[in-house]
BAMITI-168460 format. One line per 8 residues: for each residue x, y, z of N, C-alpha, C, O, CB. Coordinates in Angstrom, 1 decimal. Glycine has a CB too. Layout:
N
X,Y,Z,X,Y,Z,X,Y,Z,X,Y,Z,X,Y,Z; ...
END
This chain:
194
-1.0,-130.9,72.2,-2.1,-129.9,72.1,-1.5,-128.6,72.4,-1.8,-127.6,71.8,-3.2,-130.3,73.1; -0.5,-128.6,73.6,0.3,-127.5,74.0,0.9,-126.6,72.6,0.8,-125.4,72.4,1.6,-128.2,74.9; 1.5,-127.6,71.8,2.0,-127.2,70.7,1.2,-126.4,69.7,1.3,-125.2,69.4,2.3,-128.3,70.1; 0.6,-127.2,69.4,-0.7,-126.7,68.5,-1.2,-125.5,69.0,-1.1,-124.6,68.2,-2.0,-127.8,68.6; -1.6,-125.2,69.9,-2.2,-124.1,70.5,-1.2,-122.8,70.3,-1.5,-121.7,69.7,-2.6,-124.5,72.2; 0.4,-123.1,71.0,1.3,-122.5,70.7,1.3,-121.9,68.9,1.2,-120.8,68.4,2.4,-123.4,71.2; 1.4,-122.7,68.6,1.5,-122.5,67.0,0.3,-121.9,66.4,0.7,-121.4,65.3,1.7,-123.9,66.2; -1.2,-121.8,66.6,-2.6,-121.1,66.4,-2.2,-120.0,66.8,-2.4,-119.2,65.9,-3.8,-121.6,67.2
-1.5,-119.3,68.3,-1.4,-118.1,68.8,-0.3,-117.3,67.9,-0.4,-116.2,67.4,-1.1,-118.3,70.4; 0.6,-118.2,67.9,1.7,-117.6,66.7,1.2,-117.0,65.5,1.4,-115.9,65.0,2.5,-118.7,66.1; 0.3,-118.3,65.1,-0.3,-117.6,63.5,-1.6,-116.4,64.0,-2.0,-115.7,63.1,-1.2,-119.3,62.0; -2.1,-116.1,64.9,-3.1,-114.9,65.0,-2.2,-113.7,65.6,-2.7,-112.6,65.6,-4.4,-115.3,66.1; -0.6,-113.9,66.0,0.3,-113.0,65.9,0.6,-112.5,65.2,0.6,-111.3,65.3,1.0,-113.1,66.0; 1.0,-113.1,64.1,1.0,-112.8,62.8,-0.1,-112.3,62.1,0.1,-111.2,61.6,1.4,-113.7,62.2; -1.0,-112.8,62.0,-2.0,-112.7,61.1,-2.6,-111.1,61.8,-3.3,-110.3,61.2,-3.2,-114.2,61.0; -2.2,-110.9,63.3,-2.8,-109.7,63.5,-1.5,-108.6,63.5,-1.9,-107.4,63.8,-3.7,-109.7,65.1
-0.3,-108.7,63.2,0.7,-108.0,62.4,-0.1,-107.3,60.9,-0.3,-106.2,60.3,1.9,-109.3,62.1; -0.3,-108.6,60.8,-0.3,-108.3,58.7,-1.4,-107.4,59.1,-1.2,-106.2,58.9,-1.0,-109.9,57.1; -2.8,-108.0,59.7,-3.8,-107.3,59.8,-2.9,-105.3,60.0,-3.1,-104.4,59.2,-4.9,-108.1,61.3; -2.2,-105.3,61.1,-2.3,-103.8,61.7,-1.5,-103.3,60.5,-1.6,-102.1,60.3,-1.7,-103.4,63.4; -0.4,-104.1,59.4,0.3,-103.4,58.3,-0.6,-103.0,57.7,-0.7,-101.8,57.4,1.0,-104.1,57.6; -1.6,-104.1,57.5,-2.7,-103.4,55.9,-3.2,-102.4,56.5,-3.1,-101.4,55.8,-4.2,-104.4,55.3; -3.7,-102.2,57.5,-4.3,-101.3,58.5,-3.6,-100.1,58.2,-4.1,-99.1,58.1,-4.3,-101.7,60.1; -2.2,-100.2,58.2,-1.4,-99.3,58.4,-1.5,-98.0,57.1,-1.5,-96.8,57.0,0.0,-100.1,58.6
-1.5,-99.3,56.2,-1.5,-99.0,54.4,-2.6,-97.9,54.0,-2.6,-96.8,53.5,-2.0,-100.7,53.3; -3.8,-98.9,54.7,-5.0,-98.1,54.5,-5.1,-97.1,54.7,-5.6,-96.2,54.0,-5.8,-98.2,54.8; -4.7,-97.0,56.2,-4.8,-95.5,56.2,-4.0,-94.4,55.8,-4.4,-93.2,55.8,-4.9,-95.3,57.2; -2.6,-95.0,55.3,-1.8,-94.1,54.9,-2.3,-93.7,53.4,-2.1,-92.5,53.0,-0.3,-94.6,55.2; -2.8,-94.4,52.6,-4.1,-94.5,51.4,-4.9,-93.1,51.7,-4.8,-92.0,51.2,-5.2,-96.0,51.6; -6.1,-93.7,52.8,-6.9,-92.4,53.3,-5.7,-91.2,53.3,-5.4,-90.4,52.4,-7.5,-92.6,55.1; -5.5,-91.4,54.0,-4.2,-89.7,54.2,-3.8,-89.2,52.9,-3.8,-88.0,52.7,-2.4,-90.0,55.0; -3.5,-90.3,52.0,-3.1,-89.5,50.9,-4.2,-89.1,49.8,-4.1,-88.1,49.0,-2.1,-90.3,50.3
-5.2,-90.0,50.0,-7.0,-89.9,48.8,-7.4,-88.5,50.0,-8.0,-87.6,49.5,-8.9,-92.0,49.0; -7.1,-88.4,51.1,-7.8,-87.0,51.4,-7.0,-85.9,51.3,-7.5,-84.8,51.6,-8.4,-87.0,52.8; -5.5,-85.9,50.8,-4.7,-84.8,50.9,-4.8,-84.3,49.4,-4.8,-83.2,48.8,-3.2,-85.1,51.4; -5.0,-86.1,48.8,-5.2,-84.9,47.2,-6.9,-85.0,47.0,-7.4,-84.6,45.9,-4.2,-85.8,45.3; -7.7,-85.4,47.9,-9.4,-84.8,47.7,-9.2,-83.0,48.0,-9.7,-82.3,47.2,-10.6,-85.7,49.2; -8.2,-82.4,49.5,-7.8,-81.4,49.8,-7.3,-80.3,48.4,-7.7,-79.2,48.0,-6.9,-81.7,50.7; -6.3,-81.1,48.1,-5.3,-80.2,46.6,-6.7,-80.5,45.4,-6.4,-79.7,44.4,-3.0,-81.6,45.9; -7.4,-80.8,45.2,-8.3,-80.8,44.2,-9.9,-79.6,44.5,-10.4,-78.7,43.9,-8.8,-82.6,44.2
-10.1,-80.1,45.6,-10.9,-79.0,46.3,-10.3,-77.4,46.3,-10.9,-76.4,45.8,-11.0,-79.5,47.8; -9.0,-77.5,46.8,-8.7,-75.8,46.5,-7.9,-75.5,44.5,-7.4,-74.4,44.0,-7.2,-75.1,48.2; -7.9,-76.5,44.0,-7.7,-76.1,42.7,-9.2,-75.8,42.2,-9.5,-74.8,41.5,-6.9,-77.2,41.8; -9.8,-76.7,42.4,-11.5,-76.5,42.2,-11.7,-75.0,42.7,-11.9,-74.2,41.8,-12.5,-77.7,43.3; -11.7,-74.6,44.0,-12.1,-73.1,44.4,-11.2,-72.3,43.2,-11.8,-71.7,42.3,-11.6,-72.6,46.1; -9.9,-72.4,43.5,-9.0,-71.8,42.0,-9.9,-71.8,40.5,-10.1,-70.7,40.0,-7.6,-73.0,41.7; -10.2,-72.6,40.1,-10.2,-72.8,38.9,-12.0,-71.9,39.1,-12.3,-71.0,38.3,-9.9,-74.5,38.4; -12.8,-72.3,40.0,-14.0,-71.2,40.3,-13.6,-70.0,40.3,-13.8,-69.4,39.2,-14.7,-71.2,41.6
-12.9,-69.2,41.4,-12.2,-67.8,41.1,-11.8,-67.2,39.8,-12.0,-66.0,39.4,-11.0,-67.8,41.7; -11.3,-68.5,39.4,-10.4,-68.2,37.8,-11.8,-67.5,37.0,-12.0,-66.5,36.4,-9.6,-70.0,36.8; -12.6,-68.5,37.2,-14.1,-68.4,36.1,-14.7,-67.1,36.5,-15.2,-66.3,35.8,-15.4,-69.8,36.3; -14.5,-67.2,38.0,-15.6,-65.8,38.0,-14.9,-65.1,37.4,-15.5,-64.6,36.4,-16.1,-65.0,39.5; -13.4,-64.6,37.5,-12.8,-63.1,36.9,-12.8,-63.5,36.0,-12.8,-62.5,35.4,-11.6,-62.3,37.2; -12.8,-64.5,35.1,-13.0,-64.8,33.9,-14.5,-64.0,33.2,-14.6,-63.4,32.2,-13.0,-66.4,34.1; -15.2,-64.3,33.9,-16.9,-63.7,33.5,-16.6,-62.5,33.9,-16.6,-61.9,32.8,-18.3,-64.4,34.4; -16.3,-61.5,35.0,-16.1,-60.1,35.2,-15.2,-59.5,34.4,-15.0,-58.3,34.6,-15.9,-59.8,36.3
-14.5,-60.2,33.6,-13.5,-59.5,32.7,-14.3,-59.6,31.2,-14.4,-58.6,30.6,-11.9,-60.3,32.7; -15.0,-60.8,30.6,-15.8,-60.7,29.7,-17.0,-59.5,30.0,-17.5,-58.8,29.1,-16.3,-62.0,29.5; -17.1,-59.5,30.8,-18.5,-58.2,31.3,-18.0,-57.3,31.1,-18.4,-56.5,30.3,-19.2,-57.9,32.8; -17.1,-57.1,31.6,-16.3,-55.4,31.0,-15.8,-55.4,29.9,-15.6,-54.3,29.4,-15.0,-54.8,31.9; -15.5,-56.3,29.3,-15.1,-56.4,27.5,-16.8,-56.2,26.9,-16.9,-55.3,26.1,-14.4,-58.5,26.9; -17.5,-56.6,27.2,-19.1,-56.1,26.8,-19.8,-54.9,26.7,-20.4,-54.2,25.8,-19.8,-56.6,27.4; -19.5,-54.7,28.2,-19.3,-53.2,28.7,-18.6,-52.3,27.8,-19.3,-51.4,27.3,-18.5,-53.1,30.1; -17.1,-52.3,27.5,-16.3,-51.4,26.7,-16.8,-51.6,25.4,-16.8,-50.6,24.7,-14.9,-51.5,26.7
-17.1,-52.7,24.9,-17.7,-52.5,23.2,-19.2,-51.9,23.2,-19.6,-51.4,22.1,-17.8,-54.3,22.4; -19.7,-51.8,24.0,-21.2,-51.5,23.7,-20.9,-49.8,24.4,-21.6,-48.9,24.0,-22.6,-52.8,24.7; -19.9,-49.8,25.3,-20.0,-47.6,25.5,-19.1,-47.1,23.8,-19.2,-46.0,23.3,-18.3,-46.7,27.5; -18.2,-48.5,23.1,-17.5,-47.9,22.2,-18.4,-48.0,21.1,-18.5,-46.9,20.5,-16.1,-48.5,21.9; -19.2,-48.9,20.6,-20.5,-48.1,19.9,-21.2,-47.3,20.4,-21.1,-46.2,19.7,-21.4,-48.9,19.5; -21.9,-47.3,21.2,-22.7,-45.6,21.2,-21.8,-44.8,21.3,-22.4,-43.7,21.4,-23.8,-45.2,22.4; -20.3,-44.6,21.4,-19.2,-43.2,21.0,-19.1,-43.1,19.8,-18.5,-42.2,19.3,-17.8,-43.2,21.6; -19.6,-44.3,18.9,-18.8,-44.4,17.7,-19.9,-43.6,16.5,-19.7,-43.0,15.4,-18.4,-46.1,17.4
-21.3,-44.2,17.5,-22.5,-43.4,16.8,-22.8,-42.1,17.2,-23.6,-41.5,16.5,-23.7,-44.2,16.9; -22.2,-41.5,18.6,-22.2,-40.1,18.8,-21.3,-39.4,18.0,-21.5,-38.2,17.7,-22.0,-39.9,20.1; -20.2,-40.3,17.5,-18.9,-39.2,16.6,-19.8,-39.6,15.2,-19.3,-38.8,14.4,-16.7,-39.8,16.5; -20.7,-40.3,14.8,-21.1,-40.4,13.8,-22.4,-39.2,13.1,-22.7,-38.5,12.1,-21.5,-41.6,13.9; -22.8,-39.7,14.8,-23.8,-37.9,14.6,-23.2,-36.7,14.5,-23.4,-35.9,13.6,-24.8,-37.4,16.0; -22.3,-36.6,15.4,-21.8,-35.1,15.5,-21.1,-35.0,14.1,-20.9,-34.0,13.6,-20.7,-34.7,17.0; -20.7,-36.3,13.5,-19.8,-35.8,12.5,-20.9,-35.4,11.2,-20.4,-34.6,10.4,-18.5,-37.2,12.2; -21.9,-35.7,11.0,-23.1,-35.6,10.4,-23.5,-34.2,10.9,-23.8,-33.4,9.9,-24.0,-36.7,10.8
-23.6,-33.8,12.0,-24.0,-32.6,12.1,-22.8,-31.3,12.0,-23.1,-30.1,12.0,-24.8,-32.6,13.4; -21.5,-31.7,12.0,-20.7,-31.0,11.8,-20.8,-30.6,9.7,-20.9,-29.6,9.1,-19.5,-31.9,12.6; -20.6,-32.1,9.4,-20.9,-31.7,7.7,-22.1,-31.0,7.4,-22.2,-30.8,6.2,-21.0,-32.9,6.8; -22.9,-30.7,8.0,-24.4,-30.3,8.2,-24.2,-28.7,8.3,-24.7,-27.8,7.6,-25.1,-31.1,9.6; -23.4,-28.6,9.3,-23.3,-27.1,9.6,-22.2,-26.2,8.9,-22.1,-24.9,8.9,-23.3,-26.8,11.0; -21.5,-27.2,8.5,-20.3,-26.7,7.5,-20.9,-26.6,6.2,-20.3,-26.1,5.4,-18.8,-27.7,7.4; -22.0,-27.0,5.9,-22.4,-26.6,4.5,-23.3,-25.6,4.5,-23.5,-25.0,3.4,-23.0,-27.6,3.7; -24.1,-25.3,6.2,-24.7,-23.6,6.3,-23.8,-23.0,6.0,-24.0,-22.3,5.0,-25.2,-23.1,7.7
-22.6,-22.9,6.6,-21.6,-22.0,7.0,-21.5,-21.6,5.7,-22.1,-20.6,5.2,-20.3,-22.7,7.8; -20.5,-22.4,5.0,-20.1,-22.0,3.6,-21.5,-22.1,2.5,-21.1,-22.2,1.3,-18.7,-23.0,3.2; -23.2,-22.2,2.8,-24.3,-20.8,2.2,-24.2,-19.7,2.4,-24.3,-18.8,1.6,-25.5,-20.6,2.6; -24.0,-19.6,3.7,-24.0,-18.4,4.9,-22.7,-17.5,4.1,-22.7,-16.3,4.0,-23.5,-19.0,6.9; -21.7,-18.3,3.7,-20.6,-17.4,3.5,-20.8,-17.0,1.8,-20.6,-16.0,1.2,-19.1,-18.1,3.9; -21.2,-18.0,1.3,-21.6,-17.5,-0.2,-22.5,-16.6,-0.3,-22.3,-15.7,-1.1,-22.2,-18.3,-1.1; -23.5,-16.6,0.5,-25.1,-15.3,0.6,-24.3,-13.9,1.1,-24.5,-12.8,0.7,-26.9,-16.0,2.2; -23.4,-14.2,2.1,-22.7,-12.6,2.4,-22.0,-12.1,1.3,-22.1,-10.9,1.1,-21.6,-12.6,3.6
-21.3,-13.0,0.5,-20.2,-12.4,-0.2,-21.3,-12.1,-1.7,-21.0,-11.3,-2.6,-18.6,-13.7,-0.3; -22.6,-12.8,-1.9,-23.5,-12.2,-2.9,-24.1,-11.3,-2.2,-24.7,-10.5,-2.9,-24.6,-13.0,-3.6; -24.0,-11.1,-0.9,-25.0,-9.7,-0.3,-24.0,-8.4,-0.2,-24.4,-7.3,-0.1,-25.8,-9.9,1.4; -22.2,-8.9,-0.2,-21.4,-7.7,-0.4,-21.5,-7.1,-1.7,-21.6,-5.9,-1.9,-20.2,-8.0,-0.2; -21.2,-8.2,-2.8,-21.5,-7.8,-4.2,-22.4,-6.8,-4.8,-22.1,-6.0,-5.6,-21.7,-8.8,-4.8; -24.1,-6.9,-4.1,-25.0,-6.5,-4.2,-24.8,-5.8,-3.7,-25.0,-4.9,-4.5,-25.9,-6.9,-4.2; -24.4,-5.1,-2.5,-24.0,-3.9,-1.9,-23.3,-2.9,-3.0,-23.7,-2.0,-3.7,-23.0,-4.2,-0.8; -21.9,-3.5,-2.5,-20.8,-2.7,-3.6,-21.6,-2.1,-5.0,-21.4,-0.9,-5.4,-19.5,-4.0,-4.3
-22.4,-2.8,-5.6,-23.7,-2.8,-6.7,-24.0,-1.3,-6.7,-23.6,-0.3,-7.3,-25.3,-3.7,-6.3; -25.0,-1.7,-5.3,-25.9,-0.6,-5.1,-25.1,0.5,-4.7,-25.5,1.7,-4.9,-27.0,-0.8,-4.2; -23.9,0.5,-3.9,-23.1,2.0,-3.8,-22.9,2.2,-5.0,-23.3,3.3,-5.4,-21.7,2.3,-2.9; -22.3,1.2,-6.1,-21.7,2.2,-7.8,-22.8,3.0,-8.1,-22.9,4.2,-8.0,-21.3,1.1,-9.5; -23.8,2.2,-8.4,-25.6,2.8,-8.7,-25.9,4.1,-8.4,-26.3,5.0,-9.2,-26.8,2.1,-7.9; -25.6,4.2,-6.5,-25.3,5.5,-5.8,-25.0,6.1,-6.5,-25.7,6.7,-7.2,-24.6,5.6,-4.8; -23.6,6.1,-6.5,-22.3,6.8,-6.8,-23.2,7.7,-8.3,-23.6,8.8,-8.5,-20.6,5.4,-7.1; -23.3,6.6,-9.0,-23.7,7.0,-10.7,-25.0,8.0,-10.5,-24.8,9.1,-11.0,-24.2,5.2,-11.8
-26.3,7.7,-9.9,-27.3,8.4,-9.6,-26.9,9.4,-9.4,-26.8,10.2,-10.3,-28.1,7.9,-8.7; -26.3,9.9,-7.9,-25.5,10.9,-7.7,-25.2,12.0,-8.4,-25.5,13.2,-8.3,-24.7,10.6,-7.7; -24.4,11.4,-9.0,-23.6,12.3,-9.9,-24.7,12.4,-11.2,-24.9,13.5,-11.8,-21.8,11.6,-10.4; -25.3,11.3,-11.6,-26.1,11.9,-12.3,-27.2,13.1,-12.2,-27.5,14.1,-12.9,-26.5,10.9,-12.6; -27.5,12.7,-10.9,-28.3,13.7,-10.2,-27.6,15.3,-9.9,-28.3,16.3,-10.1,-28.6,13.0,-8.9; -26.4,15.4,-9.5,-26.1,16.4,-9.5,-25.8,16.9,-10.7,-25.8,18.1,-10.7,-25.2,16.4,-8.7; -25.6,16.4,-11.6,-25.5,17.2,-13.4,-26.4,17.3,-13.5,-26.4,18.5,-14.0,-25.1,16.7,-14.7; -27.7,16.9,-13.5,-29.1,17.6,-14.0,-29.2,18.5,-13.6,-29.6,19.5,-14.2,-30.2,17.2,-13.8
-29.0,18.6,-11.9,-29.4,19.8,-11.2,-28.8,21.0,-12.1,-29.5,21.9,-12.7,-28.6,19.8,-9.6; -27.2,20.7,-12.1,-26.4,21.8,-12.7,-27.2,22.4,-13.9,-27.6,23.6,-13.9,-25.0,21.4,-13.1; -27.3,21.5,-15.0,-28.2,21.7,-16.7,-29.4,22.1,-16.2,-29.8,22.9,-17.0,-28.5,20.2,-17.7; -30.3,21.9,-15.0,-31.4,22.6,-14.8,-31.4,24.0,-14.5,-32.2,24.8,-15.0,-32.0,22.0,-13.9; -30.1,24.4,-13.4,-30.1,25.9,-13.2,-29.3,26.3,-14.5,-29.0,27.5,-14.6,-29.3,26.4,-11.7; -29.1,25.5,-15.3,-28.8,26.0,-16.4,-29.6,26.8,-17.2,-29.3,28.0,-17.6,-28.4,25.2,-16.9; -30.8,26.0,-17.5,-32.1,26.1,-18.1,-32.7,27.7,-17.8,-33.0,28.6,-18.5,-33.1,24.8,-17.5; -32.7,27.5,-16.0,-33.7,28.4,-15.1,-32.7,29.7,-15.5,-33.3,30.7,-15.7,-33.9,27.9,-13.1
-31.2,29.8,-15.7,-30.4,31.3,-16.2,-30.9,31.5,-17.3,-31.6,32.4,-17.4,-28.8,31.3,-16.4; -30.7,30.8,-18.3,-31.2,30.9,-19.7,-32.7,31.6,-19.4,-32.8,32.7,-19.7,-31.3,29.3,-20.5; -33.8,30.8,-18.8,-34.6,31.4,-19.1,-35.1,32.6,-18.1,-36.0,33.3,-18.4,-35.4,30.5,-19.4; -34.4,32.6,-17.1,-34.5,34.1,-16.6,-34.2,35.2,-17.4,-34.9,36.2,-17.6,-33.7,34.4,-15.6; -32.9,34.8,-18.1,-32.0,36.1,-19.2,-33.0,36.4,-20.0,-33.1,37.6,-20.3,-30.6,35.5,-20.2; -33.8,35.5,-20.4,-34.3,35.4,-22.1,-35.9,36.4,-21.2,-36.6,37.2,-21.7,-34.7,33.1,-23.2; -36.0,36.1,-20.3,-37.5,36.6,-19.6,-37.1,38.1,-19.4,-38.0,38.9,-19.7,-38.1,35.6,-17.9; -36.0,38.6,-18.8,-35.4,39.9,-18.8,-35.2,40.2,-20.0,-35.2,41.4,-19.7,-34.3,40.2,-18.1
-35.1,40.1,-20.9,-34.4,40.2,-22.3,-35.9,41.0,-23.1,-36.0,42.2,-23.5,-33.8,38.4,-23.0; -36.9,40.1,-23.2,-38.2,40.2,-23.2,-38.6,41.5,-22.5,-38.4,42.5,-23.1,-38.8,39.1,-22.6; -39.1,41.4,-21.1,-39.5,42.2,-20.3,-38.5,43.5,-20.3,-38.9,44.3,-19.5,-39.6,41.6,-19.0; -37.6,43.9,-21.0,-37.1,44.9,-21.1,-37.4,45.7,-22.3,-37.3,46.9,-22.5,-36.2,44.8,-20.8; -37.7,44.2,-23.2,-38.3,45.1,-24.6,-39.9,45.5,-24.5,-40.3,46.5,-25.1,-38.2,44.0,-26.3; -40.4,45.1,-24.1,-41.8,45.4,-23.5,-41.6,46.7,-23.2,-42.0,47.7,-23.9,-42.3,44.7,-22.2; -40.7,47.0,-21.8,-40.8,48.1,-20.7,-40.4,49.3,-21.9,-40.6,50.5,-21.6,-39.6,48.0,-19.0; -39.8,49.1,-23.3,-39.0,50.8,-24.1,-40.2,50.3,-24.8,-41.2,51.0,-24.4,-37.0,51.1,-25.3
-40.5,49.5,-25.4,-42.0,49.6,-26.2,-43.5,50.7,-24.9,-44.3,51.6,-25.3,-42.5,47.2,-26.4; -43.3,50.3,-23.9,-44.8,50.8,-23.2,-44.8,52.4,-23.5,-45.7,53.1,-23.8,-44.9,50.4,-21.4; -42.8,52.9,-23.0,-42.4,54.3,-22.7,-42.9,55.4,-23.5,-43.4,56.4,-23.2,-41.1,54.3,-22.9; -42.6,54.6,-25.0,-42.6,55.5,-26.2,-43.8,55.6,-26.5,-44.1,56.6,-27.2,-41.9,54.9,-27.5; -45.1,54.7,-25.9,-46.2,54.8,-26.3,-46.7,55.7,-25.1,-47.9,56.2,-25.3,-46.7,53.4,-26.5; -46.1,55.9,-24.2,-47.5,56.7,-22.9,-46.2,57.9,-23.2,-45.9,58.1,-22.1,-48.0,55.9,-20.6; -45.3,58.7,-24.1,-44.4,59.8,-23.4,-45.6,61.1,-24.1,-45.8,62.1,-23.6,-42.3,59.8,-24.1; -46.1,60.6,-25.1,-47.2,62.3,-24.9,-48.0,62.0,-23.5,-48.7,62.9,-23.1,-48.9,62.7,-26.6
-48.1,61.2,-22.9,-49.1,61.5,-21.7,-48.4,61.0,-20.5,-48.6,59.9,-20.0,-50.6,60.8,-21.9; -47.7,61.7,-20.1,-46.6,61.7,-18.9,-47.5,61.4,-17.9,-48.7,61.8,-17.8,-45.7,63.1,-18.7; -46.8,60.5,-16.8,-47.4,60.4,-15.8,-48.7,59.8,-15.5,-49.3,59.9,-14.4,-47.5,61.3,-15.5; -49.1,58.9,-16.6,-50.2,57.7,-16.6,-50.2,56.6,-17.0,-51.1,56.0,-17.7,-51.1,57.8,-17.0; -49.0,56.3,-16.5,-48.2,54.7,-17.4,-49.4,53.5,-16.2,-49.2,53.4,-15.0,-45.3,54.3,-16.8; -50.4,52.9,-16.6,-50.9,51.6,-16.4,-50.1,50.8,-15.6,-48.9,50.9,-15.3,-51.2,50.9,-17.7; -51.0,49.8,-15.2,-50.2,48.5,-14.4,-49.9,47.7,-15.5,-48.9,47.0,-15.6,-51.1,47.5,-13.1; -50.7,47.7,-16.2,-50.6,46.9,-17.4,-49.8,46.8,-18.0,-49.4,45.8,-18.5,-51.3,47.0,-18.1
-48.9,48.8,-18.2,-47.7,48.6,-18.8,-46.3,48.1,-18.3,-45.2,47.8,-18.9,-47.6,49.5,-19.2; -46.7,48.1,-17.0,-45.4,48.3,-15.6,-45.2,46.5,-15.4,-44.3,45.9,-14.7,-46.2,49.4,-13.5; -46.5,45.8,-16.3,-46.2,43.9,-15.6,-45.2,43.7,-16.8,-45.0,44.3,-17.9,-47.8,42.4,-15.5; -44.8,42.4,-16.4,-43.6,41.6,-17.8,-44.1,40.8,-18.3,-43.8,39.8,-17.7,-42.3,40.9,-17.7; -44.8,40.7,-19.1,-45.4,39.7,-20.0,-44.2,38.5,-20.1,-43.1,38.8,-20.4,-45.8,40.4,-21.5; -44.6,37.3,-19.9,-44.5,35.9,-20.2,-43.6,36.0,-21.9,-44.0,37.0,-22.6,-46.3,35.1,-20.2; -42.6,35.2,-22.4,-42.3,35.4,-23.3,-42.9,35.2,-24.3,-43.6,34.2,-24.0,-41.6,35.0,-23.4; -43.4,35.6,-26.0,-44.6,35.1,-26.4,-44.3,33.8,-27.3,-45.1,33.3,-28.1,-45.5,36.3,-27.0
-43.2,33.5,-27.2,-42.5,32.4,-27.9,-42.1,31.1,-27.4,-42.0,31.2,-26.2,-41.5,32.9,-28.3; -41.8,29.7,-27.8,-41.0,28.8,-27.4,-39.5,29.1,-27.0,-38.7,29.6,-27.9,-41.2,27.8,-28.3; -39.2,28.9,-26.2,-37.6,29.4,-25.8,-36.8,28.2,-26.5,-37.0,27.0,-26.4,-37.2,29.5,-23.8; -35.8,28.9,-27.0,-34.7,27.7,-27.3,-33.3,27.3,-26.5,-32.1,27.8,-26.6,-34.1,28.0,-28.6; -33.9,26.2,-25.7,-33.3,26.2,-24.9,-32.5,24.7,-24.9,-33.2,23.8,-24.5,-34.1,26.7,-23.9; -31.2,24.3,-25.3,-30.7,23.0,-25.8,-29.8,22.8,-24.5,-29.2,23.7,-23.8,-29.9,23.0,-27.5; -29.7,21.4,-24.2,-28.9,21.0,-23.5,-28.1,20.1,-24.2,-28.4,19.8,-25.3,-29.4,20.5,-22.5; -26.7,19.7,-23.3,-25.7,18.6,-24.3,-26.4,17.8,-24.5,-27.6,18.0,-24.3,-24.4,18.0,-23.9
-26.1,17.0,-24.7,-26.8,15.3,-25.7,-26.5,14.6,-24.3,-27.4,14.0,-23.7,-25.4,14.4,-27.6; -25.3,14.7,-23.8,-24.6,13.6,-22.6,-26.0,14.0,-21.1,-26.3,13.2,-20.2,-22.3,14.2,-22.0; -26.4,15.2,-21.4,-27.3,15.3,-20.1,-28.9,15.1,-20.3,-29.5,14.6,-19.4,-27.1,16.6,-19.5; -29.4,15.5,-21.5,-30.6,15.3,-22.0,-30.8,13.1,-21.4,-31.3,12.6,-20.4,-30.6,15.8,-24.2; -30.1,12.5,-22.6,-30.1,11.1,-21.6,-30.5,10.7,-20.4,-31.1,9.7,-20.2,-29.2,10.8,-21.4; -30.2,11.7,-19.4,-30.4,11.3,-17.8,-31.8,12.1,-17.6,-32.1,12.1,-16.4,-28.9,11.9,-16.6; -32.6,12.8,-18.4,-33.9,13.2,-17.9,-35.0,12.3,-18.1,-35.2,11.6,-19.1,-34.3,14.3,-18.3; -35.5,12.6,-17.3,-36.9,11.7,-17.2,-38.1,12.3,-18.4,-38.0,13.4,-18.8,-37.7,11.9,-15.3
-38.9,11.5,-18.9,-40.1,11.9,-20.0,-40.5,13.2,-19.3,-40.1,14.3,-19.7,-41.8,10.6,-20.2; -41.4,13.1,-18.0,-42.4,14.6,-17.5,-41.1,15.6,-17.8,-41.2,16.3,-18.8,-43.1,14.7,-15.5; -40.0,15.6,-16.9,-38.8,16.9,-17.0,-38.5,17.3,-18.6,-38.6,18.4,-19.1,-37.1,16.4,-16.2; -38.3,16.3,-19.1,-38.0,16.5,-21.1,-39.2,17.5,-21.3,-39.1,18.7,-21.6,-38.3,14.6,-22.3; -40.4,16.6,-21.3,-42.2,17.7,-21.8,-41.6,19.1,-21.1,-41.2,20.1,-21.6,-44.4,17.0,-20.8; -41.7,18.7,-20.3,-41.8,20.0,-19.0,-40.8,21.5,-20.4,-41.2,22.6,-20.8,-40.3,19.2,-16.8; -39.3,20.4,-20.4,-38.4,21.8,-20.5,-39.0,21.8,-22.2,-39.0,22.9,-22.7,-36.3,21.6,-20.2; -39.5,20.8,-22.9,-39.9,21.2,-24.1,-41.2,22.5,-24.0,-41.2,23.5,-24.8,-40.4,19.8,-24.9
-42.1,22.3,-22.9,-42.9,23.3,-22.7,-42.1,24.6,-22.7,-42.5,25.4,-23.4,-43.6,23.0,-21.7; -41.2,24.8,-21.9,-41.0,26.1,-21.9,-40.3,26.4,-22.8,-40.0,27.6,-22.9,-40.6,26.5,-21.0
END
């Protein structure tokens, strides 16, 4: 029985050997299922980190495309209002350079009036010699006509004889051809009148 018993204690020697090996296994198992539960957990935080800057870098790729369209539609406007005001500009510059033309115009016009004007003047005091001369010319044949008529009665010459009668004729009075042109209808009657 001694034996037996000996030999039972032996095998729960053993059998509590194996037991503390597996024991041993297991836990060296645990140690290693929790070192790589550990290395999975911070690749996990990693691979989270990764995602967030992942998402904050798409947000600012969103961000830059959506400020680069509304820049794209501000250079679209301005470029619209630039062709806009470049086609005032060059009205603006056509209407000056038709309002220089029309200028320049109206100084030749000047210029021509002018001078036209100053030749009438001249052909008018032309006129006014002529017909002064011709009015003295007159009035002096009058004044030997009155003489001869009052010389038996000295010393009672009239007012009547002493005024200058008006010429009793149309005066002929011609201007060039180049100046007649530049008078007006009333001035023409006018000098035909006299």
């Amino acid at each position: 029985v001694a034996d037996e018993v000996r030999s039972l204690a032996d095998h729960v020697v053993e059998s509590t050997r194996e037991i503390e090996g597996l024991i041993g296994q297991i836990q060296s198992e645990i140690s290693a299922a929790v070192l790589a539960s550990e290395e999975e957990v911070k690749r996990a935080e990693k691979g989270r980190e990764l995602a967030t800057r992942a998402q904050a870098s798409l947000q600012a790729i969103t961000d830059t495309a959506s400020r680069t369209t509304d820049a794209a539609r501000q250079i679209e406007l301005a470029t619209n209002q630039q062709r806009s005001a470049s086609g005032q500009v060059a009205t603006a510059v056509r209407e000056v350079a038709s309002s220089s033309e029309e200028v320049a115009t109206g100084d030749k016009r000047v210029t021509v009036s002018a001078n036209e004007l100053a030749a009438l003047a001249h052909d008018l005091q032309t006129v006014i010699n002529q017909f002064d001369s011709a009015t003295a010319e007159s009035g002096g044949a009058q004044r030997g006509g009155s003489g001869r008529m009052g010389a038996g009665r000295p010393g009672k010459a009239t007012a009547s004889a002493m005024a200058v009668p008006p010429p009793s004729g149309p005066m002929n009075v011609k201007l060039p051809p180049e100046r007649t042109a530049t008078l007006n209808p009333p001035a023409d009657e006018a000098l035909r009148r006299v």
